[in-house]
DOLUM-728952 format. One line per 8 residues: number of its first residue (from 1); their letters; for each residue y, z, x of C-alpha. Coordinates in Angstrom, 3 decimals. Each point is the difference from the previous one (the first is absolute). Example, Ala and Ser with C-alpha at 12.3 -4.5 7.8 and 13.67 -1.06 7.14 Angstrom:
2
1	as	-4.500:7.800:12.300 ~ 3.440:-0.660:1.370
***
This chain:
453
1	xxxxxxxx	0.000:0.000:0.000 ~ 2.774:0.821:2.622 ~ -0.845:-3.736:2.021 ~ 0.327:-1.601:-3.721 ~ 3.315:1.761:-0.657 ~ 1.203:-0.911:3.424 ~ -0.932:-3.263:-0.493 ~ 1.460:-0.064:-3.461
9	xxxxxxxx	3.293:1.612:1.784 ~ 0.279:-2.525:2.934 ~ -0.483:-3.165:-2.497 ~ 2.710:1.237:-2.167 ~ 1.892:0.410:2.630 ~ 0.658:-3.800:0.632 ~ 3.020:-1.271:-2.309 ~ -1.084:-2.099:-2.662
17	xxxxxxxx	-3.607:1.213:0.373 ~ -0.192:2.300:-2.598 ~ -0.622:-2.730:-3.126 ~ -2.051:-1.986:2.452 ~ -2.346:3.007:0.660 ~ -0.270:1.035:-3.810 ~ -0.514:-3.944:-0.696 ~ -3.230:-0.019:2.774
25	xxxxxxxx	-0.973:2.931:-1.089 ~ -0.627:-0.856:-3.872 ~ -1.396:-3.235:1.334 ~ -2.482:2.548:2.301 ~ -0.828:1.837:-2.509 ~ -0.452:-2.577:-2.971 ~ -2.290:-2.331:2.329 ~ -2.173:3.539:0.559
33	xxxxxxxx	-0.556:0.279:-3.247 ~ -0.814:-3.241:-1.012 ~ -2.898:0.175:2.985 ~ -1.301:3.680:-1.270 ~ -0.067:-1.875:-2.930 ~ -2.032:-3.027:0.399 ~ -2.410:2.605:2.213 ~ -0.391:1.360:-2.748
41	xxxxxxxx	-0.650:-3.090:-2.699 ~ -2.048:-1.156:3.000 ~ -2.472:3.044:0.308 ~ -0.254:-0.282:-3.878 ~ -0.532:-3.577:-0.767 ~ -1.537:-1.272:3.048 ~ -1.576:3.349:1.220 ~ 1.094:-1.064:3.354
49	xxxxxxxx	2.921:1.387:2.221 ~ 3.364:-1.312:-0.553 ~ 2.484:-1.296:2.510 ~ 1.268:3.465:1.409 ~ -3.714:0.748:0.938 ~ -0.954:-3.418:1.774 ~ 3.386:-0.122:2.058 ~ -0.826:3.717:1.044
57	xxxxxxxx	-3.481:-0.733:1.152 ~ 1.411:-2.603:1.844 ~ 0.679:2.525:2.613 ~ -3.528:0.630:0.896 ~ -1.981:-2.982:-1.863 ~ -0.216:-3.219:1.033 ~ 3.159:-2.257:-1.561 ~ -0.451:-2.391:-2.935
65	xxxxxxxx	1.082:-3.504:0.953 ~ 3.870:0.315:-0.755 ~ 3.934:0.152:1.451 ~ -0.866:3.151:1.850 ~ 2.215:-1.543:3.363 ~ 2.197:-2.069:-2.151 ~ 0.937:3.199:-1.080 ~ 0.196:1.334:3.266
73	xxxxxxxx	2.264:-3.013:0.856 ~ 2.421:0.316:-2.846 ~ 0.000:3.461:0.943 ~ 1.400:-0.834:3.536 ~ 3.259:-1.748:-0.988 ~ 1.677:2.938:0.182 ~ -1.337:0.818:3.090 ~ 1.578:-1.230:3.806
81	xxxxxxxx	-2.028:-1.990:1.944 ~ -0.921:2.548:2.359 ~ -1.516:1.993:-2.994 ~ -1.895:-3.342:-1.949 ~ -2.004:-0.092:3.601 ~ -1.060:3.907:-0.690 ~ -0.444:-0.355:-3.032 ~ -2.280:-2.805:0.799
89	xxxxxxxx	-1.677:1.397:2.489 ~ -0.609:3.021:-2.012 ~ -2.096:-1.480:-2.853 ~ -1.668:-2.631:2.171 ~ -1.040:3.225:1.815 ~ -0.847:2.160:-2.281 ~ -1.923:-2.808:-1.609 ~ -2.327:-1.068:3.049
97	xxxxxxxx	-0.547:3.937:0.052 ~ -1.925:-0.127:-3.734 ~ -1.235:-3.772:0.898 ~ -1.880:1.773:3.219 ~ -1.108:2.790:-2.119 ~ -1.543:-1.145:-2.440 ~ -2.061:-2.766:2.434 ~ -0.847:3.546:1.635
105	xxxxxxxx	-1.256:1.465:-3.433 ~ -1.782:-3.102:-0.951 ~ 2.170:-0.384:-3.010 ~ -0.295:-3.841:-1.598 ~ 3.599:-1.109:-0.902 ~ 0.337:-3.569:-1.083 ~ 2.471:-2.209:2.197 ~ 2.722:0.285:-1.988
113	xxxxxxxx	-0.135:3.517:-0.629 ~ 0.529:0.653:3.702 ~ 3.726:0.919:0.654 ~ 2.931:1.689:-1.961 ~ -0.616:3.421:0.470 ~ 2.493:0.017:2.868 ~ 2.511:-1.900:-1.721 ~ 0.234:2.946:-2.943
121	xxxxxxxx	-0.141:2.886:2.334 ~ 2.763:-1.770:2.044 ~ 2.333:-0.300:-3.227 ~ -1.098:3.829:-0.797 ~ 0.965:1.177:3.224 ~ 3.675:-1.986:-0.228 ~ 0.414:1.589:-3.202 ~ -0.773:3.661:1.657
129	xxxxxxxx	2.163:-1.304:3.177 ~ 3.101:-0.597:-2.554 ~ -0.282:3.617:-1.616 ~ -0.414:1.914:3.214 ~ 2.123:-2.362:2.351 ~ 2.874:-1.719:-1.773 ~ 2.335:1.028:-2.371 ~ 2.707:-1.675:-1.926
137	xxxxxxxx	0.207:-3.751:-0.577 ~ -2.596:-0.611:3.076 ~ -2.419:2.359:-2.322 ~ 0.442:-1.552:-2.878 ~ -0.083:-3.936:1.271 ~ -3.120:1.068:1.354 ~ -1.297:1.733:-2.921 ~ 0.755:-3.271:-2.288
145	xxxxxxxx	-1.890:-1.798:2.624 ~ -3.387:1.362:-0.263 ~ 0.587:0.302:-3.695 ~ 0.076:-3.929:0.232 ~ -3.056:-0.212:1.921 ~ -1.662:2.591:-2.019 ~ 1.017:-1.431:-2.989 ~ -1.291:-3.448:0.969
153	xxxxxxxx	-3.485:1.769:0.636 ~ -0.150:1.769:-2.941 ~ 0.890:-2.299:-2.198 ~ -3.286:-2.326:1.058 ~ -2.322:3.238:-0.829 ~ 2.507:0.104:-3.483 ~ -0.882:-3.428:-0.935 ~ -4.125:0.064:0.627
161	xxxxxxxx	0.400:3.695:-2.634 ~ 1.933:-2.127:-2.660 ~ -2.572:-2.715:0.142 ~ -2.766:2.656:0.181 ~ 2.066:1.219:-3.182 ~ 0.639:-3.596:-1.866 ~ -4.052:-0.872:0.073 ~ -0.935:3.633:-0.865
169	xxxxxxxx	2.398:1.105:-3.285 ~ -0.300:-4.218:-1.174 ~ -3.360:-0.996:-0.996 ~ 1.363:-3.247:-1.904 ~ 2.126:-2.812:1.545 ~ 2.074:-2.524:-1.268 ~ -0.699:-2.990:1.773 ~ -1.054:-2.062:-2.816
177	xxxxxxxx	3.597:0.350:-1.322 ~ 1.498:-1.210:3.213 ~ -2.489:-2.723:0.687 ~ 1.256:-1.715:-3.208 ~ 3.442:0.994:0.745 ~ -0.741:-2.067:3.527 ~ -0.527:-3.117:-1.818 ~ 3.362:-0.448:-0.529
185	xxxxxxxx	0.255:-0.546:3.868 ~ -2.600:-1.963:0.192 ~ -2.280:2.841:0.987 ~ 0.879:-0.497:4.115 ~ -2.414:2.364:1.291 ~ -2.844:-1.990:-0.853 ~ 1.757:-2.829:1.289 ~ 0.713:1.909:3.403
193	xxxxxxxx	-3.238:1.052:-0.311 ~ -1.898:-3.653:0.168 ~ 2.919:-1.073:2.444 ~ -0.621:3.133:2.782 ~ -4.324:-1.219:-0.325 ~ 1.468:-3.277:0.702 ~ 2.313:0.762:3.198 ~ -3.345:1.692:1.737
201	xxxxxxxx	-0.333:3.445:1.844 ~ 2.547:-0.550:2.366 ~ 2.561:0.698:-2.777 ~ -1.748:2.539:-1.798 ~ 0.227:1.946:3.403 ~ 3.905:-0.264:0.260 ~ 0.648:0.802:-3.049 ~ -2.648:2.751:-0.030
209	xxxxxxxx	1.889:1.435:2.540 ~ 3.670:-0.724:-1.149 ~ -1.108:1.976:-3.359 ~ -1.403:2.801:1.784 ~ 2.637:0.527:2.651 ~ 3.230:-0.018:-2.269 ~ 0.403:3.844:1.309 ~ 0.346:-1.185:3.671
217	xxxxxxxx	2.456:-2.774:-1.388 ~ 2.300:2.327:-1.528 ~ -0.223:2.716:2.835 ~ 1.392:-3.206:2.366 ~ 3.032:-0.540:-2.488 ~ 0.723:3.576:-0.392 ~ 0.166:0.835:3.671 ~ 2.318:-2.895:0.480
225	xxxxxxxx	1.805:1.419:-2.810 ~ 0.056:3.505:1.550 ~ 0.707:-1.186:3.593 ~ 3.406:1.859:0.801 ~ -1.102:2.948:-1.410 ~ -0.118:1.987:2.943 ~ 2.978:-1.284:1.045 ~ 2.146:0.519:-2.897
233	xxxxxxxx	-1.769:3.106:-0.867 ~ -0.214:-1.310:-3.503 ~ -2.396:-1.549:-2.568 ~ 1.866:-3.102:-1.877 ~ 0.429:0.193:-3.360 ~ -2.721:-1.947:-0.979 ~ -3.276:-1.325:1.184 ~ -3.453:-1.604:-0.728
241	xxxxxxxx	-1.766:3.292:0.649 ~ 1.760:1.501:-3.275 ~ -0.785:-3.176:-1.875 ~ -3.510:0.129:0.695 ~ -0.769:3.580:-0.995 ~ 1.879:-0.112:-3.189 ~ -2.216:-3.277:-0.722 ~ -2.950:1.851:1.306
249	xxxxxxxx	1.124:2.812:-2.201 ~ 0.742:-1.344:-3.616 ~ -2.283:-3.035:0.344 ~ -3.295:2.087:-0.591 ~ 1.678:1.839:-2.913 ~ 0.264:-3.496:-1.885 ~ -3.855:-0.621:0.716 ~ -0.657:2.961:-2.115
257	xxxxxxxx	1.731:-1.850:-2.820 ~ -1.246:-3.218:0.562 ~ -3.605:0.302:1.670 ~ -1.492:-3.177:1.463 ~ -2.392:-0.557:2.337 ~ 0.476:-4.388:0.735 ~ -1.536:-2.864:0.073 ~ -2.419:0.267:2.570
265	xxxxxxxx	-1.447:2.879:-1.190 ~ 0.344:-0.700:-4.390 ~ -1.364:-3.045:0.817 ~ -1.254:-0.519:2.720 ~ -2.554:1.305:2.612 ~ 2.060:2.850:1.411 ~ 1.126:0.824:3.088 ~ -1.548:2.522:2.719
273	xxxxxxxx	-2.605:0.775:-2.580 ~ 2.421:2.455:-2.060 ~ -0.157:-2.344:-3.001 ~ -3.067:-2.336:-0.382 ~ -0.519:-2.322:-2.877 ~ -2.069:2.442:-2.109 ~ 3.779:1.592:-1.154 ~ 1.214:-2.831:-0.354
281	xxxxxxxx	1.349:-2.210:-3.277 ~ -1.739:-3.223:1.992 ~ -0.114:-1.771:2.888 ~ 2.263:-2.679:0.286 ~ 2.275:0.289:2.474 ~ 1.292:-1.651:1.643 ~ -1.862:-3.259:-1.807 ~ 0.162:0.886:-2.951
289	xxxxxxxx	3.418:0.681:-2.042 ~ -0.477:2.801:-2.356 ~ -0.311:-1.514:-3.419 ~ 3.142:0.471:-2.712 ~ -1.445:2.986:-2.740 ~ 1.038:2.889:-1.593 ~ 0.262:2.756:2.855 ~ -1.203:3.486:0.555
297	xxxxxxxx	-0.151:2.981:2.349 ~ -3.132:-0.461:1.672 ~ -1.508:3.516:1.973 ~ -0.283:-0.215:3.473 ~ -1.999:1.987:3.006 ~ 1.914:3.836:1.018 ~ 0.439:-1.848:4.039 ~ 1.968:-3.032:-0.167
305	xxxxxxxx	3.526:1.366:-0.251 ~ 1.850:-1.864:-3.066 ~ 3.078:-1.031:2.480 ~ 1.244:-3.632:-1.084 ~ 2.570:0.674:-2.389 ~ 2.365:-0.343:1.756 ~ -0.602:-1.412:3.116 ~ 1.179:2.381:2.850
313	xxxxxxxx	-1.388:-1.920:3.074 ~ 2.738:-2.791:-1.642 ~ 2.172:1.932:-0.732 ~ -0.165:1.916:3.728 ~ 0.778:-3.907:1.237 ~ 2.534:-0.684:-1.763 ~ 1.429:3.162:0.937 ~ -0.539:-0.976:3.979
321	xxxxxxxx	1.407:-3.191:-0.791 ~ 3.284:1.072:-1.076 ~ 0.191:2.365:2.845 ~ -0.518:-2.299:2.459 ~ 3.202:-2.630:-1.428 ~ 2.637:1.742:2.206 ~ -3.135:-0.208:3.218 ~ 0.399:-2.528:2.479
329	xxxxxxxx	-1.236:-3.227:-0.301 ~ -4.040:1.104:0.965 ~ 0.206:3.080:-2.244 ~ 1.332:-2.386:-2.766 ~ -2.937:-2.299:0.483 ~ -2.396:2.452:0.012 ~ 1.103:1.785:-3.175 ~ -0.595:-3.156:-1.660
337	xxxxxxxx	-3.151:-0.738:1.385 ~ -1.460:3.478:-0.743 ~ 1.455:-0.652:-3.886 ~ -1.388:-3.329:-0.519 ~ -3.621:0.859:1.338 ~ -0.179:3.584:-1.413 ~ 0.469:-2.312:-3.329 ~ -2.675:-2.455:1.078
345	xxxxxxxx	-2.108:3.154:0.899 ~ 0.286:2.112:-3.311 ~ -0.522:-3.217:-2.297 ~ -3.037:-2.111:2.718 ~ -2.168:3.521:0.173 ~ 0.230:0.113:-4.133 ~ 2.033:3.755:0.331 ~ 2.560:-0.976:-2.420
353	xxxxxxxx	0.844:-1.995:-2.698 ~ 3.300:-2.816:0.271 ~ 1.851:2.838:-2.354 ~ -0.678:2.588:1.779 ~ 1.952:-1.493:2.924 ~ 2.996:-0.742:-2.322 ~ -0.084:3.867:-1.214 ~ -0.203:1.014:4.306
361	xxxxxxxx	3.271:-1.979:0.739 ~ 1.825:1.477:-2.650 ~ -1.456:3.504:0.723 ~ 1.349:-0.537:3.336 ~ 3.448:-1.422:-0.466 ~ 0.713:2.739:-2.500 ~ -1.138:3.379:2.143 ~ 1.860:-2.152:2.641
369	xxxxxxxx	3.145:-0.209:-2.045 ~ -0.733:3.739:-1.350 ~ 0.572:1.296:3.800 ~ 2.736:-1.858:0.894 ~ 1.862:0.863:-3.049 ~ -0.623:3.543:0.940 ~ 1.401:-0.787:3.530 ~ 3.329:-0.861:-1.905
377	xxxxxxxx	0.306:2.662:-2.289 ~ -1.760:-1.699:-3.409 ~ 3.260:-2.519:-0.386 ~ -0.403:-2.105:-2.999 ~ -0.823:-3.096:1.210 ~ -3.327:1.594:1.728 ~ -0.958:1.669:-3.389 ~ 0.130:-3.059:-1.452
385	xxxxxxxx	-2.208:-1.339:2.173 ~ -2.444:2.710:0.184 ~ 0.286:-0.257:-3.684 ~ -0.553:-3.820:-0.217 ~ -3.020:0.515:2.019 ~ -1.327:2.926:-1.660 ~ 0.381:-2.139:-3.258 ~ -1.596:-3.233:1.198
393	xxxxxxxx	-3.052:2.454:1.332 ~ -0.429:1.804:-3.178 ~ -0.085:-3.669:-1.867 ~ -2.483:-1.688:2.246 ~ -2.459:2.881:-0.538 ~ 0.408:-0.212:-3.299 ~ -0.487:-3.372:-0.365 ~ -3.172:0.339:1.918
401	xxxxxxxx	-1.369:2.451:-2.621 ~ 0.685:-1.241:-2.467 ~ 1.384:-3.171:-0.113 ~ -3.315:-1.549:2.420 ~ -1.471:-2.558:-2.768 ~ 2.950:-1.777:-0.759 ~ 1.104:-0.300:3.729 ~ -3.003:-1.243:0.103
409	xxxxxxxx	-0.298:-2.895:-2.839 ~ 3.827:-0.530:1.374 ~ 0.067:-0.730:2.965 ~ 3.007:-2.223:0.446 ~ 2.088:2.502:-1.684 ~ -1.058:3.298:1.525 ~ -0.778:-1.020:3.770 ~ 3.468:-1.290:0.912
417	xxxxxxxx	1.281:3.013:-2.245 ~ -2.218:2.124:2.054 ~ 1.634:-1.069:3.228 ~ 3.452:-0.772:-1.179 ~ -0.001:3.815:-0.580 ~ -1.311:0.891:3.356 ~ 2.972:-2.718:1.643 ~ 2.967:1.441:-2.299
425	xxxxxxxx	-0.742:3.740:1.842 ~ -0.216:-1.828:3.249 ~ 3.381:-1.589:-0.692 ~ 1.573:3.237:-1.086 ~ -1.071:2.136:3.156 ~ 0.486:-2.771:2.114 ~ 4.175:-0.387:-1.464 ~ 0.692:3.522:-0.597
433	xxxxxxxx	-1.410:0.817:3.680 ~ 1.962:-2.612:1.291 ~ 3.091:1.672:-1.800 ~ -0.541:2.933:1.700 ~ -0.399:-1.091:3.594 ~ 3.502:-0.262:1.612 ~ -0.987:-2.927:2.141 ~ -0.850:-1.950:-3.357
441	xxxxxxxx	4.053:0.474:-0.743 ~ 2.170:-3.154:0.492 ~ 2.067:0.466:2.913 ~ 3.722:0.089:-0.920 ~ 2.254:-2.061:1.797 ~ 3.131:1.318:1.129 ~ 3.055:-1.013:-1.006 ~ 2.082:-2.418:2.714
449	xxxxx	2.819:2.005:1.517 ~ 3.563:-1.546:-0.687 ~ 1.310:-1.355:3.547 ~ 2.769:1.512:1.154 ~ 3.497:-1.894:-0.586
***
């Protein structure tokens, strides 16, 4: 108690730190209890720990696969350079140290379950470093720092107890309704699907590994996005990493609504064996269409999490390509290259319907448009953006539930409705952002000065 209070004293003592501290600390304490929370839901549901559990067993226990030192590396932004090699050092250390232990004990760990140990302990002991060796602004830069890289962590064990969560409290799915509903755009996952068996294994492989690498994509923009950190002992204002947690965050709550499971697995073979074609409707895809009838919730297997609607990994993409507009010219490039074949990815491997993908870039462009709006104090033209997206959201879902027979038997009319929607929110952010950034001002010429006489 007397190192919190002097901690407590020391941050208050900064000018204008005060609001910030009560600010981090009802973000603190909110995030804690959404995680004893969803320990909870995930003891009771899934009678398996939840994500407070798995990230403290971590310590000891060989790692899951997962952002364990892209964590680490976020977390060293606001570090110097001298300290990033420590740090470094540190966890690759303290990770040979369990590696050579558990050769010693005979454990059997697969490959990728190797290293990350030393990555966590290393941001644990910069958090315990900033409490018993800095105070003040230093402190609390650091502090925000391994909050990042915690948070980053975290939020992948967050995710797998949601899914865990969707497949266990939704024994029905709804992908009948929004296979219909895809006929409108001329169902493109199947066609993806025949087009990706077409291009060979070669492309399967890049794109397998574009769609399960989008982490290590975003962790590249946001540490160009973070680079001066250090230097200006400051976070900016806004970044990917807050854009992809709030995605990560929400996104799982609207599977609960809407549960779906995707093509692959309603009708098709499955994928990994979670699915198989005993649950489900028939196997067609991707050959096969699904034929035009009267739909239904169909139940599904407690595994396969019920994660299409709407499509985060697309919505995650679109979020790194916007981020990486104001990159240079490679970062640019790249954005748009991890966008287009995250798209090819989710639709060729039968994960999500065409409408899901519609519903993901919307998603996106409004939690997008929600934070930056925040950044500037809720001014009206950001609600109304925020609200325009919120709106168009709201209507697309509902036009998947219930509208999916006649987008179906209407094609012409719903499809380019469908994506005119999804282009008149990509308008909006795109000209109310623009409004905002000072460089998108005309430049004002000055007036000539008279000559003198």
């Amino acid at each position: 108690m007397p190192r919190i209070s002097r901690i407590s004293r020391t941050l208050g003592s900064v000018p204008g730190s005060r609001p910030r501290l009560i600010l981090w600390a009802t973000a603190g304490a909110a995030t804690l209890g959404f995680l004893i929370a969803l320990e909870i839901v995930a003891r009771r549901y899934g009678g398996v720990p939840g994500p407070i559990t798995l990230q403290a067993r971590e310590l000891i226990f060989p790692p899951k696969p997962g952002p364990l030192y892209g964590g680490l590396a976020l977390m060293m932004v606001v570090l110097t350079w001298r300290q990033r090699f420590v740090a470094a050092a540190a966890a690759i250390g303290i990770d040979a140290v369990f590696v050579l232990a558990r050769w010693a004990a005979h454990v059997k760990v697969p490959a990728d379950h190797f290293f990350g140990n030393g990555a966590l302990w290393a941001m644990l002991g910069c958090a315990v470093f900033a409490i018993t060796r800095r105070t003040g602004e230093e402190r609390a830069l650091l502090l925000k720092g391994v909050g990042l890289g915690l948070l980053l962590v975290t939020g992948r064990k967050t995710g797998d107890a949601w899914l865990l969560i969707t497949s266990k409290t939704r024994p029905t799915v709804l992908d009948p309704y929004v296979a219909l509903a895809d006929h409108a755009l001329g169902n493109p996952s199947w066609a993806a699907g025949r087009a990706l068996e077409a291009i060979g294994p070669a492309g399967t492989q890049v794109l397998a590994w574009v769609y399960a690498q989008l982490a290590v994509a975003a962790i590249v923009v946001a540490l160009y996005q973070l680079r001066n950190v250090a230097s200006e002992r400051r976070f900016p204002r806004h970044h990917l990493v807050r854009t992809f947690l709030v995605i990560g965050l929400l996104g799982p709550a609207v599977y609960m609504i809407f549960p779906v499971v995707g093509p692959v697995f309603a009708y098709g073979p499955g994928a990994s064996g979670t699915g198989g074609v005993q649950w489900a409707v028939a196997n067609l895809w991707p050959h096969t269409p699904p034929p035009i009838a009267v739909p239904h919730a169909v139940p599904y297997d407690g595994i396969t999490p019920r994660n299409c609607m709407p499509s985060l990994h697309t919505a995650w993409a679109t979020a790194i390509f916007i981020h990486t507009r104001r990159g240079p010219r490679v970062l640019r490039y790249a954005g748009a290259f991890w966008l287009i074949a995250t798209l090819s990815a989710t639709l060729g491997f039968g994960y999500h319907y065409g409408v899901d993908l519609v519903a993901g870039v919307v998603f996106a462009l409004t939690v997008e448009a929600a934070l930056r709006t925040l950044d500037r104090g809720w001014d009206r033209s950001g609600v109304r953006l925020v609200g325009y997206g919120t709106a168009v959201f709201g209507a697309l879902l509902v036009a998947y539930a219930f509208l999916p027979m006649r987008m179906a038997t209407h094609p012409w009319l719903f499809g380019p409705l469908v994506l005119l929607a999804m282009a008149s929110v990509i308008h909006r952010y795109v000209r109310t952002t623009r409004a905002w950034d000072p460089q998108a001002a005309p430049l004002l010429r000055p007036e000539p000065r008279p000559e003198p006489v």
